[in-house]
CHARMM internal coordinates of N, CA and C (Angstrom, degrees):
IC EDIT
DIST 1 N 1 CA 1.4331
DIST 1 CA 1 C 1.5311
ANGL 1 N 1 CA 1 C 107.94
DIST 1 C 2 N 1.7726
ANGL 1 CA 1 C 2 N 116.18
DIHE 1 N 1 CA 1 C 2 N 118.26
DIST 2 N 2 CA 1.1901
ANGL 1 C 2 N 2 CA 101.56
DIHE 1 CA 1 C 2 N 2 CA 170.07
DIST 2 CA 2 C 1.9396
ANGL 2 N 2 CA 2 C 131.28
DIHE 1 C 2 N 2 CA 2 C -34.54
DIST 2 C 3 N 1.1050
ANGL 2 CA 2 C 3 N 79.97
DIHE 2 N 2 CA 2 C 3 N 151.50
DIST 3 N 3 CA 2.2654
ANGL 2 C 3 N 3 CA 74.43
DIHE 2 CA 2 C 3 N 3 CA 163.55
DIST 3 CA 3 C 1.8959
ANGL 3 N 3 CA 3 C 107.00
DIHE 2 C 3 N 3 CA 3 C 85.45
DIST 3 C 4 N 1.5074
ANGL 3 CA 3 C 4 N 110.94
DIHE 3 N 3 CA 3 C 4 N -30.13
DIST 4 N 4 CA 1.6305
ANGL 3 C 4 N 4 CA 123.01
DIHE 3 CA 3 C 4 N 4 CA 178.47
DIST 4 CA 4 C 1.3476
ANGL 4 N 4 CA 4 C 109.60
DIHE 3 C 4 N 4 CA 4 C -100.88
DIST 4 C 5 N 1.1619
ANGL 4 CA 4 C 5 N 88.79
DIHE 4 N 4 CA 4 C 5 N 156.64
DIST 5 N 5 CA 1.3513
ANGL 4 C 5 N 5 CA 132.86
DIHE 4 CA 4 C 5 N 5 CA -178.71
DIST 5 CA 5 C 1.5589
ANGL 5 N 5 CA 5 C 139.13
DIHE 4 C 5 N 5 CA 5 C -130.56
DIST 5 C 6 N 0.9778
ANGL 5 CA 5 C 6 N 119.20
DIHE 5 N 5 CA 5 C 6 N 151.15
DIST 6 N 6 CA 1.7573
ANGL 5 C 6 N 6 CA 104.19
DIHE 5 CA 5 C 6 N 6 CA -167.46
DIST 6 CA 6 C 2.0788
ANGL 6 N 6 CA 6 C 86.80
DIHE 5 C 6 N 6 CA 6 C -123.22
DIST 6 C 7 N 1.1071
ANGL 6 CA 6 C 7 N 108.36
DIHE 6 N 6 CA 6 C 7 N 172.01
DIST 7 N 7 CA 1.5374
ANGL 6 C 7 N 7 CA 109.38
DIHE 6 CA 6 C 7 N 7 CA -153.77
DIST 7 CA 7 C 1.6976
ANGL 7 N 7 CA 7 C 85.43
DIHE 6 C 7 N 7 CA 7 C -149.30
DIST 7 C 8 N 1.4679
ANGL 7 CA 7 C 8 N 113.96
DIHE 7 N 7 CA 7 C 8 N 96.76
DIST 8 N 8 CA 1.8437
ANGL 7 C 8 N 8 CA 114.73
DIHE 7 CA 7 C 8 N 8 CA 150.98
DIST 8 CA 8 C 1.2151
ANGL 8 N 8 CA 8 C 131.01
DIHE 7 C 8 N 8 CA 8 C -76.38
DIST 8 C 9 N 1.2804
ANGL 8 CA 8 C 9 N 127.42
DIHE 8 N 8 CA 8 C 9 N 114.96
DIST 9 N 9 CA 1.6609
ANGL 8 C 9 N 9 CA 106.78
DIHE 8 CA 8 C 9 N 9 CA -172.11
DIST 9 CA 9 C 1.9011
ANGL 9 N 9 CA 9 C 103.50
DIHE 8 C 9 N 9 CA 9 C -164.29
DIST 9 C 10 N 1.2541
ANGL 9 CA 9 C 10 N 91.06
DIHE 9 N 9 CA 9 C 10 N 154.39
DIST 10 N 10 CA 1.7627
ANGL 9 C 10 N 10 CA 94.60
DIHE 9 CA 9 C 10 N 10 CA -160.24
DIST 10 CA 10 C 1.9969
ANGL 10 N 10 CA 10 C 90.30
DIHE 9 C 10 N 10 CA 10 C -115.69
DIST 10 C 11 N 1.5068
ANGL 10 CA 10 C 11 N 81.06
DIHE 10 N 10 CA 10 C 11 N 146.18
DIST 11 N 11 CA 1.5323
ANGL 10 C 11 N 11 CA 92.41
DIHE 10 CA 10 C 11 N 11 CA -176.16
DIST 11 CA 11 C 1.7025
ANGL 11 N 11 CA 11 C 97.49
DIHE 10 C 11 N 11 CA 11 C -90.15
DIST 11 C 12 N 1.0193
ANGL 11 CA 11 C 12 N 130.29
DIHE 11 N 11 CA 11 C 12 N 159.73
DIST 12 N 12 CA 1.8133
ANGL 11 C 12 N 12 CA 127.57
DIHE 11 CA 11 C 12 N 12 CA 174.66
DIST 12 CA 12 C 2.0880
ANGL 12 N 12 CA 12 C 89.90
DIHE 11 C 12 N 12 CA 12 C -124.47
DIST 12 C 13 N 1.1123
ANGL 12 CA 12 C 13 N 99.15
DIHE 12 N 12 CA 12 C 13 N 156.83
DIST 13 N 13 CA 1.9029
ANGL 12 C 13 N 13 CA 103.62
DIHE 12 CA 12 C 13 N 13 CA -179.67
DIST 13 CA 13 C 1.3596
ANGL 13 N 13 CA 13 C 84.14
DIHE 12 C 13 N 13 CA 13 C -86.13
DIST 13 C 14 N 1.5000
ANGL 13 CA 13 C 14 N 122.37
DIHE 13 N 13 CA 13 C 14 N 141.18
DIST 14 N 14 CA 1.2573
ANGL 13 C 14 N 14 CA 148.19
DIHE 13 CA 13 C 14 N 14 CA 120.37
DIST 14 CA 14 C 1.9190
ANGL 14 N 14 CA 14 C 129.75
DIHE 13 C 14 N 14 CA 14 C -22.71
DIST 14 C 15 N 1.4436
ANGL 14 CA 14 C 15 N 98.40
DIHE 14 N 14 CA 14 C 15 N 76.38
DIST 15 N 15 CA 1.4886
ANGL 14 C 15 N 15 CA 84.27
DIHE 14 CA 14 C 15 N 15 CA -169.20
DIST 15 CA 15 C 1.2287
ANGL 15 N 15 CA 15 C 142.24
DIHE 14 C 15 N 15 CA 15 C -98.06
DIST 15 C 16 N 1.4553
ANGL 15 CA 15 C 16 N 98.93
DIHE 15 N 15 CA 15 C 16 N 46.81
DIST 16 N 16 CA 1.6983
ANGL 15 C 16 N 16 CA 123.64
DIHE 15 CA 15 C 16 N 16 CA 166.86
DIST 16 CA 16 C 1.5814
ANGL 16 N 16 CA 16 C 103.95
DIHE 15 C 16 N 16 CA 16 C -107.89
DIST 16 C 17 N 1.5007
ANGL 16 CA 16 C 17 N 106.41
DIHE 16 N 16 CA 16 C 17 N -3.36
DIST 17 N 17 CA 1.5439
ANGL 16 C 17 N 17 CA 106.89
DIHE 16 CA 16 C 17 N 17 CA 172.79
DIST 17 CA 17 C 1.4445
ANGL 17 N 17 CA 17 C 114.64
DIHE 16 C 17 N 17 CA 17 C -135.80
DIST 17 C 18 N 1.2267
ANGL 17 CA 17 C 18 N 131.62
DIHE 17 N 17 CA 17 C 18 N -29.56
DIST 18 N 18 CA 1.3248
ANGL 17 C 18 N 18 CA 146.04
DIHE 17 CA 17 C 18 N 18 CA -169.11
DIST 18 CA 18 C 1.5078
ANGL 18 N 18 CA 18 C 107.03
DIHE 17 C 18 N 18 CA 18 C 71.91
DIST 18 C 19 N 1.3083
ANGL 18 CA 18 C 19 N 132.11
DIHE 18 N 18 CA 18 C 19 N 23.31
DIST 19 N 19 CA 1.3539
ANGL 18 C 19 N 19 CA 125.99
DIHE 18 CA 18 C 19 N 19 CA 150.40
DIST 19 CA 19 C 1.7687
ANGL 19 N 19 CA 19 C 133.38
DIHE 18 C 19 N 19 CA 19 C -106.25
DIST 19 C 20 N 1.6287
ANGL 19 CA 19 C 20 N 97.95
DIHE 19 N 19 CA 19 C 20 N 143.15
DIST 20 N 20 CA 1.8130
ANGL 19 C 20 N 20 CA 69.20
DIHE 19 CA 19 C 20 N 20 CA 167.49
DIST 20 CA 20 C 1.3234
ANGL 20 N 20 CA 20 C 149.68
DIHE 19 C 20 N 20 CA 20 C -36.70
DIST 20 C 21 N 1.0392
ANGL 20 CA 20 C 21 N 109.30
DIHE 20 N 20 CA 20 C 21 N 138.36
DIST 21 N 21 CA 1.4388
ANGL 20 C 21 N 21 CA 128.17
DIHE 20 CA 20 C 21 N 21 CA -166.23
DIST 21 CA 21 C 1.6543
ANGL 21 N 21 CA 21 C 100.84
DIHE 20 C 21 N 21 CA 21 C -88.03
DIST 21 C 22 N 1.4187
ANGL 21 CA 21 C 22 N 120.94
DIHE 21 N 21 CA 21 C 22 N 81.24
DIST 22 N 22 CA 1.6631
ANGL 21 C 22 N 22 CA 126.12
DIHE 21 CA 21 C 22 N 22 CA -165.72
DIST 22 CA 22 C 1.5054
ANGL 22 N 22 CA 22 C 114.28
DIHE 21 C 22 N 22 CA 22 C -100.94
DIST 22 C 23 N 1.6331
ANGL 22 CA 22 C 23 N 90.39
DIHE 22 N 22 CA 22 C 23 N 11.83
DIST 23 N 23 CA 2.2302
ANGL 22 C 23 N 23 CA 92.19
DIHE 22 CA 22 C 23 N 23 CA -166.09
DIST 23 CA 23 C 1.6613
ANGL 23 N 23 CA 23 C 94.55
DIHE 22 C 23 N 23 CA 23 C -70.25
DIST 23 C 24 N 1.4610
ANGL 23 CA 23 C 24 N 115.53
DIHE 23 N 23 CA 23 C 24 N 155.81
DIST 24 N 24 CA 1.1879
ANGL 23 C 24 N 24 CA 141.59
DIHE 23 CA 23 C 24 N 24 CA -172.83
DIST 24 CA 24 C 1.6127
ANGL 24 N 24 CA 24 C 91.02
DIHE 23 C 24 N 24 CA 24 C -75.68
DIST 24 C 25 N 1.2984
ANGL 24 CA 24 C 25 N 107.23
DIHE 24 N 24 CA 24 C 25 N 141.82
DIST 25 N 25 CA 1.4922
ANGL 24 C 25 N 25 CA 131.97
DIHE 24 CA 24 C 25 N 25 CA 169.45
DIST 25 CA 25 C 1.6566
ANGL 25 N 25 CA 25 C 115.66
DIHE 24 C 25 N 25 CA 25 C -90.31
DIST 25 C 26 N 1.5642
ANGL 25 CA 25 C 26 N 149.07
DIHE 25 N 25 CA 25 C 26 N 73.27
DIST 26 N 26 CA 1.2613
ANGL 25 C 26 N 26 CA 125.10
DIHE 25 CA 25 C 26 N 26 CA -168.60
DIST 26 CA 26 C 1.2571
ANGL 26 N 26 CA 26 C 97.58
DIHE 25 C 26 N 26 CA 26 C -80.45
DIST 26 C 27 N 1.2026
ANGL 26 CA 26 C 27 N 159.63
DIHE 26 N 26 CA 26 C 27 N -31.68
DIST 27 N 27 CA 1.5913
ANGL 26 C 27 N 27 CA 146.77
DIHE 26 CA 26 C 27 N 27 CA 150.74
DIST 27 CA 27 C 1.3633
ANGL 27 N 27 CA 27 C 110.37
DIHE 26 C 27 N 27 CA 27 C -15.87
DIST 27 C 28 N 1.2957
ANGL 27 CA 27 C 28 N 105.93
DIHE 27 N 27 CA 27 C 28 N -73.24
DIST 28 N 28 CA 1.3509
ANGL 27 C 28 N 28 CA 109.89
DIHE 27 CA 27 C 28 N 28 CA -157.36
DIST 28 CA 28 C 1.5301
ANGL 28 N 28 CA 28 C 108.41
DIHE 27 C 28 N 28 CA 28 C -66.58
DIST 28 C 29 N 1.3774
ANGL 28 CA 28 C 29 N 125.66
DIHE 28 N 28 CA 28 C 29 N -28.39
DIST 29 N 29 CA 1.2180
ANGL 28 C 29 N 29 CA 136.68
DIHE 28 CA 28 C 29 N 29 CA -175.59
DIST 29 CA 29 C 1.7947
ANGL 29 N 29 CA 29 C 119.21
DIHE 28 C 29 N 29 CA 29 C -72.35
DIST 29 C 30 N 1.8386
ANGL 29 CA 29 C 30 N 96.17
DIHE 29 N 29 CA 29 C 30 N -29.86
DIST 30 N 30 CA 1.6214
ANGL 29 C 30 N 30 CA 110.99
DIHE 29 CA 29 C 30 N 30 CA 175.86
DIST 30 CA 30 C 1.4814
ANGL 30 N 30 CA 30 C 99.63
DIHE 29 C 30 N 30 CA 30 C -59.00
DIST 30 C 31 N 1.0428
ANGL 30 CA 30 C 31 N 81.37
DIHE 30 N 30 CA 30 C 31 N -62.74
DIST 31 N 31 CA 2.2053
ANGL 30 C 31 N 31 CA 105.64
DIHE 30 CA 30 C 31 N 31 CA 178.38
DIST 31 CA 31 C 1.3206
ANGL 31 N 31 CA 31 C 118.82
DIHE 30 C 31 N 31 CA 31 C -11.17
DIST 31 C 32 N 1.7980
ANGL 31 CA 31 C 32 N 95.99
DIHE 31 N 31 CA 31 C 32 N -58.55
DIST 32 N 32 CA 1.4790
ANGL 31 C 32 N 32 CA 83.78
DIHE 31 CA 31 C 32 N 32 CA -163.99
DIST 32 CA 32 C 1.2481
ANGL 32 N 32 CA 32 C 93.03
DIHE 31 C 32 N 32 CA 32 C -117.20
DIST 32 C 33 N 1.7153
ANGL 32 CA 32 C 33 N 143.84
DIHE 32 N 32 CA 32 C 33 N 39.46
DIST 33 N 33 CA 1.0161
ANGL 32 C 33 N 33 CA 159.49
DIHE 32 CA 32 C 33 N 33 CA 159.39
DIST 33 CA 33 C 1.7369
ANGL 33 N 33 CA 33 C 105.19
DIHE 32 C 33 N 33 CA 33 C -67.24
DIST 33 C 34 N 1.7738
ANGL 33 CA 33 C 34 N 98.33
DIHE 33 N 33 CA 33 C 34 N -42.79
DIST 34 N 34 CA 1.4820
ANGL 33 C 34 N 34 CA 120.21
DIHE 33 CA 33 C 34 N 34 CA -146.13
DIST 34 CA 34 C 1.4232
ANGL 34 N 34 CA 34 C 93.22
DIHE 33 C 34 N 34 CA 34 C -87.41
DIST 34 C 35 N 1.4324
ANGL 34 CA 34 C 35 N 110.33
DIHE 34 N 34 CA 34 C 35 N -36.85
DIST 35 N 35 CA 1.7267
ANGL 34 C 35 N 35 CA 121.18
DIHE 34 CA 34 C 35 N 35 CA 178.69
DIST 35 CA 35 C 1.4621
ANGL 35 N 35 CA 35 C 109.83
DIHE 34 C 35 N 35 CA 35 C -56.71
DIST 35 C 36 N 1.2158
ANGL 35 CA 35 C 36 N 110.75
DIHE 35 N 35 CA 35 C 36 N -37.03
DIST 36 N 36 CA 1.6910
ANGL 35 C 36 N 36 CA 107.50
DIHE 35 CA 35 C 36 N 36 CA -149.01
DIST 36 CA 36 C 1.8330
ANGL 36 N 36 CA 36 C 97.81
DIHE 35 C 36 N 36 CA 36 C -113.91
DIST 36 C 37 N 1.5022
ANGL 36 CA 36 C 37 N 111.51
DIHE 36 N 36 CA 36 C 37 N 15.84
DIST 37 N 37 CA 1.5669
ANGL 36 C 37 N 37 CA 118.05
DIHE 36 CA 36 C 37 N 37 CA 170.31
DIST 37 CA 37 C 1.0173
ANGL 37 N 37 CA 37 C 115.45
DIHE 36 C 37 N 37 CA 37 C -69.77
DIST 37 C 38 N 1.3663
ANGL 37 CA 37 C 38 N 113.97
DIHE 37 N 37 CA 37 C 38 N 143.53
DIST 38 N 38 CA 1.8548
ANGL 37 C 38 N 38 CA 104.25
DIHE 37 CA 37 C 38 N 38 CA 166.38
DIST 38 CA 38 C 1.5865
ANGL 38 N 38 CA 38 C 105.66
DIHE 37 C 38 N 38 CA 38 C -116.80
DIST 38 C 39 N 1.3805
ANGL 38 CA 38 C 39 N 102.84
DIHE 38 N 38 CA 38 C 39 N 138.26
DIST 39 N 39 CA 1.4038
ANGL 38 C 39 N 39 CA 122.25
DIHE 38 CA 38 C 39 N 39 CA -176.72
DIST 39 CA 39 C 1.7005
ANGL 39 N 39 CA 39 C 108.44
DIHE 38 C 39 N 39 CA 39 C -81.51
DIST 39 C 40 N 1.1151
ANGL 39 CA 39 C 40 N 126.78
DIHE 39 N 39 CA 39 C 40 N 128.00
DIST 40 N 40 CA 1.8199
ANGL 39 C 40 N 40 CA 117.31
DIHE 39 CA 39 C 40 N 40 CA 179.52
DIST 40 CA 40 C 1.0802
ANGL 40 N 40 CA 40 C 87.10
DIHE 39 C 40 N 40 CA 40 C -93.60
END
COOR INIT
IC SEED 1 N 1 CA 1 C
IC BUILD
């Protein structure tokens, strides 16, 4: 479907807690916001 995207990405454990590490990325999310723009 134009406009989507599918997103691969590995969680690593947190090891001051031993759980996944699930916090939101806004970097990474600008990133590939910027990739998948279309310029008119």
């Amino acid at each position: 479907m134009p406009g989507s995207f599918y997103e691969f990405i590995s969680r690593d454990v947190d090891p001051a807690t031993g759980r996944l590490d699930l916090s939101f990325d806004a970097g990474n999310a600008t990133g590939i916001f910027a990739t998948t723009s279309v310029k008119g």
